[in-house]
C-alpha positions as CSV (number, residue, x, y, z in Angstrom):
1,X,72.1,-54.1,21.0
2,X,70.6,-50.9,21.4
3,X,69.9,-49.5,24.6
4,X,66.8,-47.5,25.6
5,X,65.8,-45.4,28.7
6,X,63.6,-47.0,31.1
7,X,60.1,-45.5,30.9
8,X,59.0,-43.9,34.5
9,X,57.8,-45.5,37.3
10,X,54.0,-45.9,37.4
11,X,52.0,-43.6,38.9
12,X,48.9,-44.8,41.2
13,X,45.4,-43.8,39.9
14,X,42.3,-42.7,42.0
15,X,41.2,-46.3,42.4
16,X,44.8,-47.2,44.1
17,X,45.9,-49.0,40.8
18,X,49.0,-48.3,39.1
19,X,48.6,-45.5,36.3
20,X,50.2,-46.2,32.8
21,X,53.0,-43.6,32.2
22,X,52.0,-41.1,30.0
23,X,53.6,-40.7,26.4
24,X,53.4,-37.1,24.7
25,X,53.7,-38.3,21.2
26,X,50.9,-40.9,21.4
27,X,47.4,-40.6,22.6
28,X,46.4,-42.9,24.8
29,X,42.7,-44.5,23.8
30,X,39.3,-43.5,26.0
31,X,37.8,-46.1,28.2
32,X,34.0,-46.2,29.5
33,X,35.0,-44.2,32.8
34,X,36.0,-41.2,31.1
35,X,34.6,-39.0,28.4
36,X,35.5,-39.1,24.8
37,X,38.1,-37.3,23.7
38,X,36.3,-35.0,21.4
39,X,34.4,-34.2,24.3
40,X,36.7,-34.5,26.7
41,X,39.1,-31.5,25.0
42,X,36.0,-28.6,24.7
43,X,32.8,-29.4,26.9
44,X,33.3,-32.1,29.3
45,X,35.3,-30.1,32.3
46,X,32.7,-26.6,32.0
47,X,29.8,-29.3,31.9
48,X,30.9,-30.9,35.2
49,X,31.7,-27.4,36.7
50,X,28.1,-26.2,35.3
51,X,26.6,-29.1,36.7
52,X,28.0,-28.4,39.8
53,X,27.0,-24.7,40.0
54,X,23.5,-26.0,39.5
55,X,23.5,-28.3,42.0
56,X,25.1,-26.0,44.2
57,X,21.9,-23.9,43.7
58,X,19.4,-26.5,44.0
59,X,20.6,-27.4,46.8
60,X,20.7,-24.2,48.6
61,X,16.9,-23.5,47.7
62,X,15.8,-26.9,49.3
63,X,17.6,-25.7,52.7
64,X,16.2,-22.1,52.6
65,X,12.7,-24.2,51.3
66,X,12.7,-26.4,54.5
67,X,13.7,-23.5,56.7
68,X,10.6,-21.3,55.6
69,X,8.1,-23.9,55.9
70,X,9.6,-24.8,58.9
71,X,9.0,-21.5,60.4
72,X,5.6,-21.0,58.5
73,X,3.9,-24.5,60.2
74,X,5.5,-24.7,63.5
75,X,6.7,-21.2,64.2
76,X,9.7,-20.7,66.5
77,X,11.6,-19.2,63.8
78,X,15.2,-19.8,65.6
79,X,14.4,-23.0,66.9
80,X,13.7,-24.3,63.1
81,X,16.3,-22.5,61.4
82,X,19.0,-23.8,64.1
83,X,17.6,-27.3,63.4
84,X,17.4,-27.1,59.5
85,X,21.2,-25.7,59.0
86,X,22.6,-28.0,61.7
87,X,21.0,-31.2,60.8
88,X,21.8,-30.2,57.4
89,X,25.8,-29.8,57.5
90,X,25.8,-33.5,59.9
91,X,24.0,-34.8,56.8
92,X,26.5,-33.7,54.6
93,X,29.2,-34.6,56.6
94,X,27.5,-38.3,56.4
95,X,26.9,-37.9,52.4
96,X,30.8,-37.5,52.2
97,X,31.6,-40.3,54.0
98,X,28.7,-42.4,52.4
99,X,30.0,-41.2,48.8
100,X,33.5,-43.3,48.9
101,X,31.4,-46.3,48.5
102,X,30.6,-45.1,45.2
103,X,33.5,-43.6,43.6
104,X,34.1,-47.1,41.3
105,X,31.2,-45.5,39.1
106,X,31.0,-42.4,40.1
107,X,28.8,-41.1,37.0
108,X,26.4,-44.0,38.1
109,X,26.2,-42.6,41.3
110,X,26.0,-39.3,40.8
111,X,22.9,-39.5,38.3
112,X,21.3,-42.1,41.0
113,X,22.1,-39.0,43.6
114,X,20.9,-36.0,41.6
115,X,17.6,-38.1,40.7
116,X,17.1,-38.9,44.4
117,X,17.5,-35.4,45.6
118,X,15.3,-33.9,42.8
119,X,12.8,-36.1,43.9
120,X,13.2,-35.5,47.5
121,X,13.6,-31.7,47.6
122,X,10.6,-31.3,45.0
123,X,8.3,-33.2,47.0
124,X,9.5,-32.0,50.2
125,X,7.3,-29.1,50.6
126,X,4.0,-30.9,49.7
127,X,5.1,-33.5,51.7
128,X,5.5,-31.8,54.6
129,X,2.6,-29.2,54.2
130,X,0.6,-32.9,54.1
131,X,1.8,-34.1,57.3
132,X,1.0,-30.7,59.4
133,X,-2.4,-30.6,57.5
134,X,-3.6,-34.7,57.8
135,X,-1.6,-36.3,60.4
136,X,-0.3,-34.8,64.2
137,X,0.1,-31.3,63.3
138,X,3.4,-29.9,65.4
139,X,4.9,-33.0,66.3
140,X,4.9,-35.2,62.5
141,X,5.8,-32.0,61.0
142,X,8.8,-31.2,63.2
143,X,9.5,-35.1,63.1
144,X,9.4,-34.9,59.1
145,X,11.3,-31.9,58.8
146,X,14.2,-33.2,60.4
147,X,14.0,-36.6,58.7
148,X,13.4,-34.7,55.3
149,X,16.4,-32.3,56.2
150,X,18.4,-35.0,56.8
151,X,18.2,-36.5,54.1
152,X,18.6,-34.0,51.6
153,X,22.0,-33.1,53.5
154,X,23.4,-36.9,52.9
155,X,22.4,-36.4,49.0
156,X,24.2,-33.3,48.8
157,X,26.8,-34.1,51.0
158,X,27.7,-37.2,48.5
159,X,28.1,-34.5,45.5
160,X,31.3,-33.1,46.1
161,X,33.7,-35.7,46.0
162,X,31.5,-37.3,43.1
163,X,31.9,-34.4,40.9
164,X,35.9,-34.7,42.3
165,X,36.2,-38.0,40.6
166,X,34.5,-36.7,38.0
167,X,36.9,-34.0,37.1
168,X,39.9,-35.9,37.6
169,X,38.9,-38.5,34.9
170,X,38.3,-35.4,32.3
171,X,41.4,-34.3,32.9
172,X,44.1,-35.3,35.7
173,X,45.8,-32.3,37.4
174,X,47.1,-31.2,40.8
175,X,44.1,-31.8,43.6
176,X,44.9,-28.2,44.8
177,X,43.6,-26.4,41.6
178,X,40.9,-29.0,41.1
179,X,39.4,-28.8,44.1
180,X,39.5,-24.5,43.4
181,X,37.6,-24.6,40.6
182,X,34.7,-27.5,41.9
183,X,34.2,-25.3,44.9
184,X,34.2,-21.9,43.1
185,X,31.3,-23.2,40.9
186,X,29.7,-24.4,43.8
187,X,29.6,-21.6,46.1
188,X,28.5,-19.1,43.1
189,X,25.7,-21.7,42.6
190,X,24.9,-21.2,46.0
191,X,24.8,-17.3,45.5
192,X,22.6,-17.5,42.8
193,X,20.4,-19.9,44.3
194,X,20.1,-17.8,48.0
195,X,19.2,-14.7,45.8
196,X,16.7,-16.5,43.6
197,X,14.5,-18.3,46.5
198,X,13.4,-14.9,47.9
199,X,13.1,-12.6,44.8
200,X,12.1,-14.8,41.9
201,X,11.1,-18.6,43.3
202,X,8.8,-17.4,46.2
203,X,7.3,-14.7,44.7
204,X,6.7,-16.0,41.4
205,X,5.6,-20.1,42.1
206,X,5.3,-20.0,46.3
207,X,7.0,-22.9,48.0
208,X,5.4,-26.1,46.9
209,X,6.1,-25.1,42.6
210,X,9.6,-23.7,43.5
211,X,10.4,-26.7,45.5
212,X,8.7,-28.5,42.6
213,X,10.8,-26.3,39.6
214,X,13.9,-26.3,41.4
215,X,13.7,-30.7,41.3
216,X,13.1,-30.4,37.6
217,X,16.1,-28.7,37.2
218,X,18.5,-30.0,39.6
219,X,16.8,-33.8,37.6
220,X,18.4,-32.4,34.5
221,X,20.9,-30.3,35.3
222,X,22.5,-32.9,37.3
223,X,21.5,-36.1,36.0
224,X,21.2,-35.6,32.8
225,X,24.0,-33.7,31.7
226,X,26.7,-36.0,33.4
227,X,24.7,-39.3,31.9
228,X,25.4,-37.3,28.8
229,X,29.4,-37.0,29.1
230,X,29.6,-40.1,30.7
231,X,27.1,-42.2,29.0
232,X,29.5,-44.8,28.4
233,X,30.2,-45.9,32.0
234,X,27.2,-47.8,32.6
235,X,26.1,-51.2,31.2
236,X,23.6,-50.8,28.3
237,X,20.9,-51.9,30.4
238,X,22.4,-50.0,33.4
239,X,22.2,-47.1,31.1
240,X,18.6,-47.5,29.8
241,X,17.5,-47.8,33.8
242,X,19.0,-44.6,34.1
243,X,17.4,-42.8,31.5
244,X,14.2,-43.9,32.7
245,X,14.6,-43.4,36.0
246,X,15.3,-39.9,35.3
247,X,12.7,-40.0,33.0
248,X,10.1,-41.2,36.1
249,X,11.4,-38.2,38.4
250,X,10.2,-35.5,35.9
251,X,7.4,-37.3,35.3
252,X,6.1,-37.5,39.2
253,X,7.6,-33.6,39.5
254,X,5.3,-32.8,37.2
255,X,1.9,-34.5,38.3
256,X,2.6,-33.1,41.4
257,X,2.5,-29.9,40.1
258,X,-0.7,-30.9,38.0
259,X,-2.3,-32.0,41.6
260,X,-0.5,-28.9,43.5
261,X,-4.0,-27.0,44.1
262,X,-5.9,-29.7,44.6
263,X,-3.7,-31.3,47.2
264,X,-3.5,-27.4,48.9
265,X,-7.3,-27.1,48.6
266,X,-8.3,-30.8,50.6
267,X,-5.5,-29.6,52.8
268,X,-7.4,-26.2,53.9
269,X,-10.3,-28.1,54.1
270,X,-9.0,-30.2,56.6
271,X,-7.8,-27.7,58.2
272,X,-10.1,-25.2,58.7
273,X,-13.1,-26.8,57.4
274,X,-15.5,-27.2,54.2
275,X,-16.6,-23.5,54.3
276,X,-12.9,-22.1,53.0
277,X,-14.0,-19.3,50.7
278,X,-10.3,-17.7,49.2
279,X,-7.0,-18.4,50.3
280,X,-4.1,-16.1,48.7
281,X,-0.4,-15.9,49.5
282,X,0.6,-13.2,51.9
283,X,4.2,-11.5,51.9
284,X,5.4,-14.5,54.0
285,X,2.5,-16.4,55.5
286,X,-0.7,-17.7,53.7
287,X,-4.1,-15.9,54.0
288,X,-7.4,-17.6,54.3
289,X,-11.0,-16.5,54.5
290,X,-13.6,-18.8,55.9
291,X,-17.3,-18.9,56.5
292,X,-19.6,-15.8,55.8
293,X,-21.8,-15.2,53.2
294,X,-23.3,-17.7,51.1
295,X,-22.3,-20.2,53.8
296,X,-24.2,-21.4,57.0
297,X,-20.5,-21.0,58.9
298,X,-19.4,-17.5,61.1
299,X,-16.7,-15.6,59.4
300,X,-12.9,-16.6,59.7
301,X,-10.0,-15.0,59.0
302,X,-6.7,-17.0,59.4
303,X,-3.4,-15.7,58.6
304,X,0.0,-17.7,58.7
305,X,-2.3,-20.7,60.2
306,X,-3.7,-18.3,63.6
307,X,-7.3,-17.2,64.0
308,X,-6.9,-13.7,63.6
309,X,-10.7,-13.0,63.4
310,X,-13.6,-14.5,64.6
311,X,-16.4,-12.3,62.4
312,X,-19.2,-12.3,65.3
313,X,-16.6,-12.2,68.5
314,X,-13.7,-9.6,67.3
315,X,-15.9,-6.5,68.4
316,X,-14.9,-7.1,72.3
317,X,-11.3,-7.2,71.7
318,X,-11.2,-4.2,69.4
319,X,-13.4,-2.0,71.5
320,X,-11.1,-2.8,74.7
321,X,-7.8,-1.7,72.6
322,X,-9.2,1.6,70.9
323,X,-11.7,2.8,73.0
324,X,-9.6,3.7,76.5
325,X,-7.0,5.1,74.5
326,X,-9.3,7.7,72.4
327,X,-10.7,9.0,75.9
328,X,-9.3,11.7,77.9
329,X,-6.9,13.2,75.6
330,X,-6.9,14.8,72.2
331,X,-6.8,11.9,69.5
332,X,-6.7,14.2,66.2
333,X,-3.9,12.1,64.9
334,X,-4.2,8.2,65.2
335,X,-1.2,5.5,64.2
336,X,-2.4,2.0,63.8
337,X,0.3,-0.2,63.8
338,X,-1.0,-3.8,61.8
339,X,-3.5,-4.7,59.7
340,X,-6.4,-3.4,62.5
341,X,-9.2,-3.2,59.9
342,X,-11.7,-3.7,63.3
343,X,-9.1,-1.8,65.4
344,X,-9.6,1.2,62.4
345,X,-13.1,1.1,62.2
346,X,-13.5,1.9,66.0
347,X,-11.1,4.8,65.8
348,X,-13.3,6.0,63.1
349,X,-16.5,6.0,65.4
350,X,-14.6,9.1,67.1
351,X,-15.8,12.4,65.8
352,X,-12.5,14.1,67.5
353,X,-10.5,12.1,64.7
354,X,-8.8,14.0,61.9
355,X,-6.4,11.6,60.5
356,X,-5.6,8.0,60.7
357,X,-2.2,6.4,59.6
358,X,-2.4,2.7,59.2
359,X,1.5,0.6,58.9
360,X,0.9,-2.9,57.8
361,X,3.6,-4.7,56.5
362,X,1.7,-7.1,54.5
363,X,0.0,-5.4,51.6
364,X,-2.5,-8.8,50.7
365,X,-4.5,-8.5,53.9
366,X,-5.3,-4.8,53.4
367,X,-6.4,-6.0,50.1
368,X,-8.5,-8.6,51.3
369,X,-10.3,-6.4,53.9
370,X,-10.9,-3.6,51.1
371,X,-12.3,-6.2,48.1
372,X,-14.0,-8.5,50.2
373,X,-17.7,-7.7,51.2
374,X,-18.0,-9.9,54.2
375,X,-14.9,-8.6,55.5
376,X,-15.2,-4.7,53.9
377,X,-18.7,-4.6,55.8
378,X,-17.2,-6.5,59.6
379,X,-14.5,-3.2,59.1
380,X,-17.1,-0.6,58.5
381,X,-15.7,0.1,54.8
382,X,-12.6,1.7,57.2
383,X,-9.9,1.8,54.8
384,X,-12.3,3.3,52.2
385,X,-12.7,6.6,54.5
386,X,-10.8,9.6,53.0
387,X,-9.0,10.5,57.0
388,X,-7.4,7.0,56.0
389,X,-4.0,6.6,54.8
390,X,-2.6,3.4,54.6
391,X,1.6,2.5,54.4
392,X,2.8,-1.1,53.8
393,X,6.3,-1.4,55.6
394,X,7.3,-3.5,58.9
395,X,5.9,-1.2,61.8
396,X,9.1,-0.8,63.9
397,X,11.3,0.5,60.4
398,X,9.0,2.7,60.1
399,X,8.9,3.8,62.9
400,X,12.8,4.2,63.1
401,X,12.4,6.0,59.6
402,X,10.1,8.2,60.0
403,X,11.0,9.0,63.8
404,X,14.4,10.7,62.2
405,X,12.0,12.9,60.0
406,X,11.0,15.4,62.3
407,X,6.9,14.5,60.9
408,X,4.2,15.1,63.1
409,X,3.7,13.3,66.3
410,X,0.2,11.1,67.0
411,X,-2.3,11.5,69.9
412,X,-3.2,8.1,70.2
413,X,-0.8,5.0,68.9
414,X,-2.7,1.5,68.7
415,X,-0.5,-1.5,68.1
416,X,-2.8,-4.1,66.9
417,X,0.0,-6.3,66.0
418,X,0.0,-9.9,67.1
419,X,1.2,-11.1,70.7
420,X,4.3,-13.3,70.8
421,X,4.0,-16.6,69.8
422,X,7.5,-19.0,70.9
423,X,10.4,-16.6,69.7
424,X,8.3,-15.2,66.5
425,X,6.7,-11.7,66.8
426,X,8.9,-10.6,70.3
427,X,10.4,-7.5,68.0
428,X,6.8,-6.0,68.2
429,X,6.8,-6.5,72.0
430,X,10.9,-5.3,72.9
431,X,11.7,-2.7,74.8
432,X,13.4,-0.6,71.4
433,X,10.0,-1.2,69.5
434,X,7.8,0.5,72.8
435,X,10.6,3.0,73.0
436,X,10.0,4.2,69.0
437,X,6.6,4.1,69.4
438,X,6.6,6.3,72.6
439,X,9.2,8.6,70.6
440,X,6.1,9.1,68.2
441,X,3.7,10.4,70.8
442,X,2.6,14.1,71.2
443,X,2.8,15.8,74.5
444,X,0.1,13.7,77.0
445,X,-0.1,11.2,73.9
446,X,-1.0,7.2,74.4
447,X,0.1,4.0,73.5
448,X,-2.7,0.7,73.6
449,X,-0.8,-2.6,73.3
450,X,-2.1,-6.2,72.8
451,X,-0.8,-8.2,75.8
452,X,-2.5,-11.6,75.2
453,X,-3.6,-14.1,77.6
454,X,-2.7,-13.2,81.4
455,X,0.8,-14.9,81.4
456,X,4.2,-13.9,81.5
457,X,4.1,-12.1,78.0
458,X,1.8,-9.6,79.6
459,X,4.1,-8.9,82.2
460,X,7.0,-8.9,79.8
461,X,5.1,-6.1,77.6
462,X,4.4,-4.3,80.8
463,X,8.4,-4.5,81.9
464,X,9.4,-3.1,78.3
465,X,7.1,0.0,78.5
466,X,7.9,1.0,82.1
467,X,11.8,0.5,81.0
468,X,11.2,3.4,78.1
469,X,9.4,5.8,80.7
470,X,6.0,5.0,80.7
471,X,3.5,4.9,82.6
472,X,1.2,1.7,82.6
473,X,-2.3,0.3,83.3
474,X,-3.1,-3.3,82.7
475,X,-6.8,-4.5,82.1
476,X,-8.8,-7.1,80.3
477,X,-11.7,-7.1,77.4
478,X,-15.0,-7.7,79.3
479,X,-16.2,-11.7,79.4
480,X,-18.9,-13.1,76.8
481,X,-20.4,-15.9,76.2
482,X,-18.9,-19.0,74.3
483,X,-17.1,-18.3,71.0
484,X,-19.4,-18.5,67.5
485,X,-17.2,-19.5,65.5
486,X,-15.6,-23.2,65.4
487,X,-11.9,-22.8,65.3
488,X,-11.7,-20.5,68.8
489,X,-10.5,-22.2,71.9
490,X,-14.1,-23.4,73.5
491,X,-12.7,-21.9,76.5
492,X,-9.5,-19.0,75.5
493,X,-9.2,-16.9,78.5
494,X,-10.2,-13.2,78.4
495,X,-7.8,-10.9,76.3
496,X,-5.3,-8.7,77.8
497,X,-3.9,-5.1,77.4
498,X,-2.1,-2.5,77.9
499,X,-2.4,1.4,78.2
500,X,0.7,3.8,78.7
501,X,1.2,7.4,78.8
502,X,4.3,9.4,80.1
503,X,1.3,10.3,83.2
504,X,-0.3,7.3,84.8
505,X,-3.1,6.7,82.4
506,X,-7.1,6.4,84.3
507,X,-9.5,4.5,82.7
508,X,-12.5,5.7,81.0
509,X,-14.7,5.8,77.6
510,X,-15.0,8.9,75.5
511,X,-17.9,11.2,74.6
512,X,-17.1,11.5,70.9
513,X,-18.2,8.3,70.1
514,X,-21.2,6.0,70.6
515,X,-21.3,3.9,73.4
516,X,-19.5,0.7,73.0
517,X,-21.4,-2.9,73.0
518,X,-19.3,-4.2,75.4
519,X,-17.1,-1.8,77.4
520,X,-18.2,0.1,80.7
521,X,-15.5,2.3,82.5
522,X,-16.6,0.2,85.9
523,X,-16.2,-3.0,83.9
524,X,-12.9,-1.8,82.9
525,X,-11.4,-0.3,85.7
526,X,-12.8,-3.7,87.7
527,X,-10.9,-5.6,85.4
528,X,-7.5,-3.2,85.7
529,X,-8.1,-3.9,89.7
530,X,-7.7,-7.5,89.5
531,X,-4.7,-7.7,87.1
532,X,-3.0,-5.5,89.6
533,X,-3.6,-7.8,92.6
534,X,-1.9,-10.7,90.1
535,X,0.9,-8.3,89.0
536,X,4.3,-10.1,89.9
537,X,6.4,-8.0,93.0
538,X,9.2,-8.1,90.4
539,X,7.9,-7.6,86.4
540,X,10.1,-10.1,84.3
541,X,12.9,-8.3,82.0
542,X,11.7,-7.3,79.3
543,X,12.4,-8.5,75.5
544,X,15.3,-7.4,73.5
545,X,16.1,-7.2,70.2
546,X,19.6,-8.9,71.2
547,X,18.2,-10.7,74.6
């Protein structure tokens, strides 16, 4: 009898079954759950690590997706980023757990997964922009977002230890360098897919056809490609459903694309009425021009969802923030701070006026105002005046920039830049913006601030000015009579602002210019009287940058 050595002890598989030991000299035969060995030896690992590093991608878009049109439709921008990212990692937390379920097939599942979060992700912006426009504004947005965020996070939460399972059936090898090389290609994905949202997806397509774009992909990318090396796994008919499934999601990707600008154009319409003219995409927030010519409806201007200007009413607010600040003192050089196309045209009714520098960060709405008639002719044709120079850049950089520079001081400094809303806009209200803007004025220079309604953000503003050393006078635009135009509150409260200047600033028009429609000096120093009887004993602290 010949004796031969015992072959080694079995090893235990991934599905807790006993391994066949492996013999050198004879290849063992492929099964349905992994790929064929052809395969298997050159493309199947870099395909599932690919595959991966897509997905990784995708998936990082559809969070930074959710997170801007979070921010764009309810505003609050830490308050919806906090809720995005941490609903986001509990979802994937869940998807992980959820995914051992499915590790028997895990190509199955994984092509089941990538389909649904195509679909999901693709559709999530339109789906969402739908709900803020058509149903309860604020509160079924917010109430989709998080639903939507959620379950995104449990899809890509379930793709890790997929693609695990995955990669040990191409090629068994210590868990340690497997698990290495599955998250490497994912967090490059996510790299690549953080850098492309900002500076190719949202510039190029805008959020609904990136969201859109980025499903296609992540459809076949994901779905696709491991259906491909694994094709064997499934049933015949299992495999066919697959296919077609797959199929399906690029086919509704893609008539929602077909139907993006319709679905955006009934949404406008419900929003702001049958009389929207021209909407175009600003550098973060949409821009949309209502009523006016040709129409029987007052002119509109909304930007990221606000009325910013109602075309018959906006002369009382713009009069109250140039006009006190041009009197009194010498107003050669003028900084408007925001897009202030009225704000520029009532500097320009001074005759004292030299110059006038204009810093607004989004370059679409100064191109609006200057190619649209309706608006062109509500701003006087202001930014076609040669004394006006206009500079695209966030207002308090370039402030800091310029403020190192040694350049010319300004007489008068207007910000016409929007008042707080929730935590978004506070940097153009905080004590270090009022403090570079002050930094910027010439010897018995002045600084005119939008303070809003008369609430605590007035105060606030008020706190943050007298904190950098200036002097302050509170008052209000002068009453009217019921708004024209019919998205202004029927009954918004009279407009705060604010005047400071190293001296206590007094009160009073200017002779340089033509009387204003609306403004007295009595009306306005009636008006300052009043807010200084409702002045707090102690002003709030102000807003910081970091506070």
């Amino acid at each position: 009898m010949i004796n031969r050595p015992a072959d080694p002890p079995a090893r235990p598989g991934l599905d807790g079954r006993a391994e066949a030991p492996r013999v050198r000299a004879v290849a063992r035969p492929w099964t349905g759950g992994a790929a064929p060995p052809c395969v298997r030896g050159r493309l199947a690992r870099p395909l599932v690590l690919l595959a991966a590093f897509v997905c990784a991608a995708c998936g990082l878009v559809y969070e930074l997706e959710l997170v801007a049109v979070g921010q764009t439709l309810l505003g609050d921008s830490v308050t919806q980023t906090s809720l995005v990212l941490s609903v986001m990692v509990f979802a994937m937390g869940v998807g992980s757990l959820l995914a051992k379920r499915l590790a028997r097939r895990p190509a199955t599942a994984f092509a089941l997964v990538e389909c649904g979060l195509a679909l999901t992700g693709g559709l999530s912006v339109l789906a969402l922009y739908s709900c803020w426009a058509w149903l309860d504004g604020h509160r079924t947005a917010a109430a989709g977002l998080t639903g939507t965020t959620f379950l995104i996070g449990v899809l890509i939460g379930a793709e890790i230890p997929l693609l695990m399972t995955l990669v040990q059936r191409i090629r068994r090898e210590h868990a340690g360098r497997a698990v290495a090389d599955l998250f490497a290609a994912d967090y490059v994905g996510a790299l690549i897919g953080g850098l492309a949202f900002p500076f190719l997806l949202l510039p190029a397509l805008g959020p609904a056809a990136g969201a859109l774009a980025t499903g296609a992909v992540n459809a076949v990318a994901g779905a696709a490609v491991v259906l491909w090396l694994f094709r064997e796994e499934p049933p015949p008919r299992a495999r066919l459903l697959l296919w077609a499934g797959c199929g399906l999601v690029l086919a509704v990707l893609a008539c929602a694309a077909a139907f993006t600008g319709a679905i955006e154009r009934a949404a406008r319409q419900a929003l702001y009425g049958a009389q929207v003219r021209l909407a175009v995409p600003g550098r973060d927030q949409e821009i949309v021009l209502a009523g006016g010519p040709g129409t029987t409806a007052p002119l509109e201007l909304f930007v990221g969802g606000r009325l910013a200007v109602c075309g018959p009413d906006e002369y009382r607010d713009s009069e109250a923030l140039v006009h006190p600040a041009l009197a009194g003192t010498p107003n050669g050089r003028v900084l408007v701070l925001g897009g202030g196309g009225p704000a520029v045209r009532e500097v320009l009714r001074h005759s004292a006026v030299r110059e006038v520098v204009v810093v607004e960060p989004d370059a679409a709405l100064t191109a609006l105002v200057r190619r649209d008639p309706a608006l062109a002719a509500l701003t006087g044709h202001a930014y076609d005046d040669p004394r006006v120079r206009v500079v695209h850049a966030e207002p308090i950089a370039w402030l800091r920039r310029t403020g190192r520079t040694g350049r010319p001081r300004f007489d008068v400094i207007v910000s016409d830049l929007p008042v707080p809303h929730g935590d978004t806009g506070r940097a153009a209200h905080s004590q270090e913006f009022f403090g570079l803007a002050a930094g910027r004025l010439a010897p018995g220079g002045r600084l005119a601030v939008r303070g809003g309604a008369v609430a605590r953000g007035l105060w606030t503003a008020e706190a943050g000015l007298r904190a950098d050393g200036l002097r302050t006078v509170a008052y209000q635009a002068p009453p009217g009579a019921p708004p024209s135009c019919p998205h202004a509150p029927a009954a918004a409260p009279r407009s705060a602002f604010l005047l400071a200047a190293r001296s206590q600033p007094v009160l009073s028009l200017g002779r340089d210019a033509p009387p204003p429609r609306a403004l007295t000096t009595d009306g306005l120093r009636e008006s300052a009287a009043g807010l200084a009887a409702r002045r707090p004993a102690r002003l709030p602290a102000p807003y910081r940058l970091l506070g």
